[in-house]
N, C-alpha and C positions, 0 to 999 in steps of 0.2 A: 621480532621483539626488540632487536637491536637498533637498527636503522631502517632507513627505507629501502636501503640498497640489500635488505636481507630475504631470502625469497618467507612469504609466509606462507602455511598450508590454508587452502579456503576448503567449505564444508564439503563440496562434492569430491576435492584431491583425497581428504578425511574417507571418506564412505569409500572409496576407490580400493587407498591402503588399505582398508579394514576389508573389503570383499579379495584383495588377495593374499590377505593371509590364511583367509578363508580357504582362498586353494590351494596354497599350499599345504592345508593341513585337510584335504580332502574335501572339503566344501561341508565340514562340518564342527569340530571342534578346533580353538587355536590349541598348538602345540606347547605341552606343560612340561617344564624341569625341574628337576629336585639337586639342588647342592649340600653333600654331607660330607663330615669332615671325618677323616684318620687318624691317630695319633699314633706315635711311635713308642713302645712302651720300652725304656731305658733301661729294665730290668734284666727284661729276657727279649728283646729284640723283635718281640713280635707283635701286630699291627690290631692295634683297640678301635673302633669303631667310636662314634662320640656318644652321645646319650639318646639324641635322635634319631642316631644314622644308628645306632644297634637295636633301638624299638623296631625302625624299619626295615631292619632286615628279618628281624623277627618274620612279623609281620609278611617278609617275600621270601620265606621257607629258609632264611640263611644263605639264598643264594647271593647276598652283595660279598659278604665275608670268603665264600667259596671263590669266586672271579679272583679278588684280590690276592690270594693269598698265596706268596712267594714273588709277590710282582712289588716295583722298585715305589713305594709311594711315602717319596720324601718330601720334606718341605715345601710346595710347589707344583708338586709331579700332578697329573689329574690323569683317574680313567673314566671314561663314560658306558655307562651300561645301559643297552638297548633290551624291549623287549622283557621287562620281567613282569608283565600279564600286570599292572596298575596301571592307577591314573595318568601317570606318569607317561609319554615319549621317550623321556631321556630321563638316567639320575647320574651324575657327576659324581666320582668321590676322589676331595680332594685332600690332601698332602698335608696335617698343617703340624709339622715336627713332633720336636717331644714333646710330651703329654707332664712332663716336667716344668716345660721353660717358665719362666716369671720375672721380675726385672734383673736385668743385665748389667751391673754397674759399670763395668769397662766397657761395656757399649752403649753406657746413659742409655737404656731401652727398655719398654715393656716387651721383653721378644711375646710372650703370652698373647698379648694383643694383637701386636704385628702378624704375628703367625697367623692367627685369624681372619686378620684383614686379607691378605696375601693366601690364604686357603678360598676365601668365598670369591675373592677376583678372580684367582684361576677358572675356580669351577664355573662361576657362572658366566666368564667368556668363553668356554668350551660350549656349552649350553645355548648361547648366543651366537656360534657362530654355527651350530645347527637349526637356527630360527626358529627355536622355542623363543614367544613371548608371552609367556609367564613362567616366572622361574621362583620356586620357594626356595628358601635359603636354610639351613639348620643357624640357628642361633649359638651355636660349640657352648662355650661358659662365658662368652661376653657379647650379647644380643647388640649393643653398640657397637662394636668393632666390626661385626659381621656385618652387618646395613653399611658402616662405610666403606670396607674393603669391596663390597657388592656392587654397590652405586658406584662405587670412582672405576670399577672396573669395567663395566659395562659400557659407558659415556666415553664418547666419541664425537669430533666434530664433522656434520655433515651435510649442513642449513646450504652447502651450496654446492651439495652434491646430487646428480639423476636419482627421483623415487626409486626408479628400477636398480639401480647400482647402494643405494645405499641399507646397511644393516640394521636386523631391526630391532629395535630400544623396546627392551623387554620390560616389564612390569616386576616389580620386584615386591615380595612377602616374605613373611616369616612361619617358619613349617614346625609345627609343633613344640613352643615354646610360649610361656604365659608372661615376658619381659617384652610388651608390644610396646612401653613408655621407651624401656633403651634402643627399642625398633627404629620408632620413630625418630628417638632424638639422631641417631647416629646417619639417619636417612637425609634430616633436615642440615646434617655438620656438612655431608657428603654432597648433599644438593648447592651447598654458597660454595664451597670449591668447584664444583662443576659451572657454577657460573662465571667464577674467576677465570677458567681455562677458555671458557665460552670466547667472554672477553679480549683474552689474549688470544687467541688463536682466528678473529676476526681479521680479516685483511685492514692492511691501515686504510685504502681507498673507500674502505666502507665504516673505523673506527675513528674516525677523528674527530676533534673534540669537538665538535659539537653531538657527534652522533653519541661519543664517551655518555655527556653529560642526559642527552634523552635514555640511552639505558638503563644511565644512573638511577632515573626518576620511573622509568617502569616498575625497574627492581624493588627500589626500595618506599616508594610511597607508598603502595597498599599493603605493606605492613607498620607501618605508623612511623616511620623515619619519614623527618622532613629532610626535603633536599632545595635549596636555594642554586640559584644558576647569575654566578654575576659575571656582568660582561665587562668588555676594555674599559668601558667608560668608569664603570665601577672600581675598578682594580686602579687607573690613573686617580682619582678622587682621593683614593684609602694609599698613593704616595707607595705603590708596589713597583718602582721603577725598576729594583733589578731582573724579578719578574718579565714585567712587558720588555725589556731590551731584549732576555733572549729569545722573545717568542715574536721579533718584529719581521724576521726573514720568511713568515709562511705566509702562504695566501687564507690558511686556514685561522681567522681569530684567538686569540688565545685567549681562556674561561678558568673563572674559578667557583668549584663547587663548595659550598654548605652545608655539610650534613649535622645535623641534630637526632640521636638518639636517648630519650628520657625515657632510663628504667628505675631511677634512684630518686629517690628526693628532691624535694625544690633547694632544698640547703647543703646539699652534697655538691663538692667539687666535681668535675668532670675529667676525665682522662679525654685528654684530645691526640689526635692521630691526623698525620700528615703524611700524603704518599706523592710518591713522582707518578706525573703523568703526562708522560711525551709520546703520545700517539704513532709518532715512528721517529728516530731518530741518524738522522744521515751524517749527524757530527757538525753540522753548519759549514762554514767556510773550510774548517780543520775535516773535511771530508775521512767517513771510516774508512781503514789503510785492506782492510780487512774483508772479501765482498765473500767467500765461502758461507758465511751463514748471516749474511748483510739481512737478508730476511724476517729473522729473527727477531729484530728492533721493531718487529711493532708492536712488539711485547714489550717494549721498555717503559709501558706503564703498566708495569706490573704492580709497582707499590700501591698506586690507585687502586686497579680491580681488587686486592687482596681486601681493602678498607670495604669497598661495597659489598663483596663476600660476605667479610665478620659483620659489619651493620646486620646484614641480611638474616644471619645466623643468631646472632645476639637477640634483634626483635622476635623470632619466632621462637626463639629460648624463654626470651623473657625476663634475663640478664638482670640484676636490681644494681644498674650501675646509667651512669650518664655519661654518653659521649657525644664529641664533637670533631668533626673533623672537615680538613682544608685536603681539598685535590687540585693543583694547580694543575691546568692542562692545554698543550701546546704541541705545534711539534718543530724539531730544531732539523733546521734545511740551510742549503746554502741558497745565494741569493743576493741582489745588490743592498739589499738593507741588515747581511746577518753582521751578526759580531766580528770584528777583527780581534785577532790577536795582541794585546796588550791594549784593547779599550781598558776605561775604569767605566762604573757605574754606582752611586750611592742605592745601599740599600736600606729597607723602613725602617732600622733603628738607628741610622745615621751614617752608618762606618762603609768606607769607599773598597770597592771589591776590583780587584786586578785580575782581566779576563784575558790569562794566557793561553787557555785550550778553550774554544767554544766548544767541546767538544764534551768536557763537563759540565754542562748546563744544568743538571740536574741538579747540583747543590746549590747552584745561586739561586734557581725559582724557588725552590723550596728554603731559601735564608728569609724572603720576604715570608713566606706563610708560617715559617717557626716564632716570628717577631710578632707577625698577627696573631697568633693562636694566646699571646700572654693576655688579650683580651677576656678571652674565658675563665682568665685566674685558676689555672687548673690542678690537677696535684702530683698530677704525670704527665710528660708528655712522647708519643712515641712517634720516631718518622719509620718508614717503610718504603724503600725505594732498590732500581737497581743499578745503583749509586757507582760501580768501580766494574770494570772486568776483570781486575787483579785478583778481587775475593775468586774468582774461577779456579783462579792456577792454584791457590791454596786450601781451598775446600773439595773442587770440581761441584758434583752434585749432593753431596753428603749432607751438606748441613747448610742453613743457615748463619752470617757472621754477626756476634751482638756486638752493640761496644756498649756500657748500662752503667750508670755512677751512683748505683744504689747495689746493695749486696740481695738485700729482698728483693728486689726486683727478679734478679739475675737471678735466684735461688726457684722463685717460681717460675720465667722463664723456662729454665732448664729441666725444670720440672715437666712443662707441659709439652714442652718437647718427650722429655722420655713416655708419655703416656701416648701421644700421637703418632707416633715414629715417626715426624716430622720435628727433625734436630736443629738444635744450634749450637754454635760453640763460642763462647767469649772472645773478645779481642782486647789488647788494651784500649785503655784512652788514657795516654800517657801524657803529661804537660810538653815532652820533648817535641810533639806532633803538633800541638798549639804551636809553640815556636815557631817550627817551620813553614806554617802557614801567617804567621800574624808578623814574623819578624822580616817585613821588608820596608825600601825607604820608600815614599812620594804615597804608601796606601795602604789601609787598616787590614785588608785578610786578602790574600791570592787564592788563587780557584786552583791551583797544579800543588806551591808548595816547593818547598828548595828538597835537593836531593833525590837520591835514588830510592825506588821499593819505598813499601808500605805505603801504597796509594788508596787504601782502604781504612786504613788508622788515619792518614791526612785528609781524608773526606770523610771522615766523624768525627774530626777533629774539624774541622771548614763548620759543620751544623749547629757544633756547641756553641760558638763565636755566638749565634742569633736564638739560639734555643733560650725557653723562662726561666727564671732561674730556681726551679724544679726537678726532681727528678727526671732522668732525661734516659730513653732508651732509643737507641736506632739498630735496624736490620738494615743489612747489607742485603739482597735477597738476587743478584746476579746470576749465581750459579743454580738456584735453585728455581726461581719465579721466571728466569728468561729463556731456557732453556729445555728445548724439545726432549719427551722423555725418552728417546733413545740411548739417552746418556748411558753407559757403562753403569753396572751396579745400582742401579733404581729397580725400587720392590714392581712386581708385576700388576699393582693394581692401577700402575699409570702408563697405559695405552702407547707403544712404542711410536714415534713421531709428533704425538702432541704435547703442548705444552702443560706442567701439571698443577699449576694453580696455588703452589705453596709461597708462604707457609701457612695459610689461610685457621687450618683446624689448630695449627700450634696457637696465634695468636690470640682466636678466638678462646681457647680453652685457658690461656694465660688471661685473659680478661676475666672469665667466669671466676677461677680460682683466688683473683683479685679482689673481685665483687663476693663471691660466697667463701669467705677462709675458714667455714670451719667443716664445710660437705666434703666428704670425702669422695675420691675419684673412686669408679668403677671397679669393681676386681674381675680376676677367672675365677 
């Protein structure tokens, strides 16, 4: 789907899989699961069943309640029960806290939801790693949250793994629950983050920009996003020189993508969205110091893939908002044509940039597409990049860093973070950080910035310099979008080793709530 370099299934591999799952499952029925959830009852300490999962126990003589009972099923825990004479192979019942939680304010969190998501992950990776592929889901009290905790948990990257080695991508439903609208929706949030991770988790020798930009267009053309693909020639025309300087060192072209999403009116402003996308980055000349998880960079367009994601998710919502947005995409190598250390380069709004580290290229290609974007006359504008590796050491994997010069903004932000349990947390943008960047002699803004720390305030403080003069939001998405989810404390519905595609459903829901301010979000 991605590139050419991606293996594809042809019809007879298709027929193949499908007659062995056939024997695994006897050469007659494929293997079917059931995930239900527990709750913990805060009262009296003892284990409630959810509304589905107690019909079906009914229903299996009471023996789900008998197995469990005295056994540790917290938050997470999952047991699987075999053999109780149904349709069923396997039923999972998993963990998802108290039967209390609801939002968290000292942890900005719907735990209510999270719990959800993080109960049908568990279960139904238990479930999948018994090779049932069909797995129904209980819907707990929020049929959305469960489709996404379900689907993010299941997905796994494995386009260039042996049929015979790799696990099998179970089908997923919803078991006894009349909310098949929040089924779906939460199916289709969960599927554009799974495409983000896709993304990310592709080899750079197979993602590079040009391959970026044909995925682009798979994805999102046959849902009605137009996607434009403009080459060098384009980009020198439209005077993006800071741009083309740092993408001169690869042998791979450097492109910029186009997207248009009309869901709002001919006469509504558009929010446009800008993401970095540097296909792998090796630091250019200023080579990364750091080769332990060197790997990692070819996720460093992660801002990109997050933007095709929410497009992706927005179109098949239906979103009544317009967007647009600029993907500049390249990749930063060393080489006899990269940047040296203290070149200058004029960028499209005029003002002369001092390129101390090639090594932050990421805010100089993205100063020319913040300057292009005041074309759209827009009424927000947001970039998305994984802009600093500083944001790491102070967030790690936890959150998302904003910097937002709007209070609305930031207020719904933050909001849609606590709904998705994919967080953020404010930073300043303080004028002292323009300074630092803008107050040097012989050139208009420096790419580093005088001083020590805060290299994540001084490169959202580098974007404002080119940003419309607009409302202005940027993520930092480093610690979050670049990093394999192995990370230390990440909820279990993102697959240890892979990358996990955030902040994709934050963003996206931040746009919704944008576009529809007066619908209210889902409850338990």
């Amino acid at each position: 789907m991605f590139s050419k370099g991606i293996i594809r299934l042809t019809k007879k591999q298709i027929k193949l899989q499908k007659c062995n799952i056939a024997d695994i499952c006897g050469g007659q029925n494929i293997r079917k699961g059931l995930v239900v959830g527990v709750y913990e009852d805060c009262g009296s300490n003892a284990l409630k069943l959810s509304p589905a999962g107690n019909k079906f126990d009914v229903e299996s003589g009471g023996r789900i309640s008998e197995i469990i009972k005295g056994t540790d099923m917290s938050l997470g825990k999952v047991k699987v029960i075999n053999n109780l004479g149904t349709d069923f192979y396997a039923v999972a019942v998993a963990g998802t806290g108290a039967d209390s939680a609801c939002y968290n304010e000292n942890e900005t969190l719907d735990e209510c939801k999270e719990n959800i998501r993080i109960s049908s992950a568990v279960g139904a990776q238990a479930l999948q790693e018994m090779g049932c592929a069909e797995i129904l889901v209980d819907g707990y009290t929020n049929t959305e949250a469960a489709a996404e905790g379900s689907s993010l948990g299941v997905w796994r990257y494995q386009d260039l793994k042996s049929k015979e080695h790799q696990l099998t991508e179970p089908n997923l439903s919803l078991f006894d629950d009349p909310d098949a609208d929040g089924w779906q929706t939460g199916l289709w949030k969960a599927d554009a983050q799974n495409i983000v991770r896709k993304l990310e988790e592709t080899p750079a020798n197979l993602m590079y920009p040009s391959a970026f930009a044909e995925a682009a267009i798979d994805i999102l053309c046959p849902c009605g996003v137009h996607v434009e693909v403009r080459d060098r020639d384009w980009i020198t025309d439209k005077h993006m020189t800071a741009f083309l300087a740092m993408s001169r060192s690869s042998c791979n072209p450097a492109m910029l993508l186009e997207c248009s999403y009309c869901g709002g009116g001919e006469s509504d402003k558009p929010v446009v969205l800008t993401g970095k996308g540097v296909t792998f980055d090796a630091g250019g000349l200023c080579l990364k110091r750091h080769s332990k998880n060197f790997e990692e960079h070819r996720a460093d367009m992660a801002g990109a893939a997050v933007i095709v994601g929410v497009l992706k998710a927005m179109a098949r919502l239906q979103v009544p908002m317009n967007v647009n947005a600029l993907i500049p995409l390249m990749e930063n190598m060393p080489g006899n044509m990269a940047m040296k250390p203290g070149d200058v380069v004029v960028s499209l709004n005029g003002k002369t940039i001092r390129i101390e580290n090639p090594d932050n290229e990421g805010r100089v290609i993205l100063a020319d597409c913040l300057t292009f974007s005041n074309e759209y006359k827009p009424c927000l504008t947001i970039n998305i990049a994984t802009l600093t590796a500083a944001v790491r050491h102070a967030l790690g994997s936890s959150a998302s860093a904003a910097f937002c010069t709007s209070e609305v903004v930031w207020k719904e932000l933050a909001k849609a973070g606590a709904e998705t349990g994919d967080r953020v947390w404010r930073f300043p943008a303080w004028k002292m950080f323009t300074t630092k960047v803008t107050d040097w002699e012989g050139v208009d803004v420096h790419n580093v910035g005088c001083g020590r720390g805060g290299d994540p305030c001084l490169g959202a403080a580098f974007l404002m310099e080119f940003a419309p003069p607009v409302d202005f939001l940027h993520l930092d998405i480093t610690g979050t979008g670049m990093s394999a989810s192995g990370a230390c404390g990440n909820p279990p519905y993102y697959r240890k080793g892979f990358m996990t595609g955030r902040p994709t459903r934050a963003l996206q829901q931040f746009l919704s709530q944008m576009a529809c301010p007066l619908d209210r979000p889902t409850t338990c």
